[in-house]
C-alpha positions, 0 to 999 in steps of 0.5 A, spaced: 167 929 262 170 933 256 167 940 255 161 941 251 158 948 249 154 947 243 149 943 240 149 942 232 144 940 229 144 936 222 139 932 217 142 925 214 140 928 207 138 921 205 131 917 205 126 918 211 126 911 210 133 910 213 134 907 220 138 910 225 142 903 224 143 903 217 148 911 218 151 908 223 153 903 219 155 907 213 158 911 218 163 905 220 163 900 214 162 905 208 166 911 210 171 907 215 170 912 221 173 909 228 166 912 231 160 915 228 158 922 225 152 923 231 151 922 238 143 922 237 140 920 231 132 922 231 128 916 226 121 920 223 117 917 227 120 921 232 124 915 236 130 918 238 137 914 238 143 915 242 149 911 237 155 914 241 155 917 249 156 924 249 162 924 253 166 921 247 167 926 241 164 924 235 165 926 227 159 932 226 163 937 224 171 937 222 175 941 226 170 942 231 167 935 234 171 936 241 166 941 244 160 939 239 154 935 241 151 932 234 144 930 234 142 928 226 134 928 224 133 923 218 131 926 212 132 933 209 131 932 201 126 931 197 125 925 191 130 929 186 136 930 192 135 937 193 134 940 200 128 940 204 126 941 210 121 935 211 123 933 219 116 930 221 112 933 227 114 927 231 122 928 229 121 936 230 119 934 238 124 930 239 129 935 237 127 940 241 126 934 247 133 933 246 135 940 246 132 941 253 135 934 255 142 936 254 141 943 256 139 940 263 145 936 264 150 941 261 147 949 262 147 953 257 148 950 251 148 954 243 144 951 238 146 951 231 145 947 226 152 944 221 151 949 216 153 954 221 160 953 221 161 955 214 166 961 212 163 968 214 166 970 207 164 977 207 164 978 214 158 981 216 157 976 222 152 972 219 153 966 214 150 968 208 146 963 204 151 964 198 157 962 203 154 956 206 159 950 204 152 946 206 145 946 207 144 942 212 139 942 216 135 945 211 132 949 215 135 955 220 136 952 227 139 958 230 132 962 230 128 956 231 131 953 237 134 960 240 128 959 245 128 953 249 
């Protein structure tokens, strides 16, 4: 078993009509990835999908994908594209049975969500809104998940 000591959080920043098989199949047939981009998909009626074993890395966040457990909600924009924190209470739940799961298995694990691993342009030991190279999750997972 490989060791693991954070999960990231992620949206798929797509339509809450989306199936977790249809971003594993993106991932794999569009974007021609040799494994997919999470290791747990949350559907938004709160269905949690394991696409890949957690013993195996997959392709979250480049660079850092050899320590990281991935867990995706579908979701995080609204009608016009722009983000949003929309995660349903079934999928907000899921998230957090998720969390508790893996933390069983694995001890003490950080919670952070994709953006997190912007730059800290100005070093202040927070990633500021403004150095963020993304949005995603769409909402602050640190704080949110900090507890559990």
């Amino acid at each position: 078993m490989r060791k693991v000591d954070t999960i990231v959080i992620h949206c798929s920043a797509g339509s809450q009509k989306a199936t977790a098989a249809d971003i594993v199949n993106y991932h794999l047939k569009n974007l021609k990835w040799q494994r997919p981009g999470y290791h747990y998909i949350i559907e938004p009626d709160g269905n949690i999908v394991n696409t890949w074993p957690v013993e195996r890395i997959s392709n979250g966040v480049k660079g850092h994908n050899e320590h990281i457990i991935n867990v995706c909600y579908i979701g995080g924009i609204d009608a016009k594209g722009k983000a949003v924190d929309n995660r349903t209470a079934s999928q907000k739940a899921a998230i957090i049975a998720v969390i508790r799961e893996l933390r069983s298995r694995f001890g003490s694990l950080k919670v952070v969500g994709h953006r997190d691993f912007s730059p800290d342009v100005n070093r202040n030991g927070i990633v500021d809104p403004w150095e963020r190279i993304k949005e995603c999750p769409c909402f602050d997972a640190i704080p949110e998940y900090n507890k559990i």
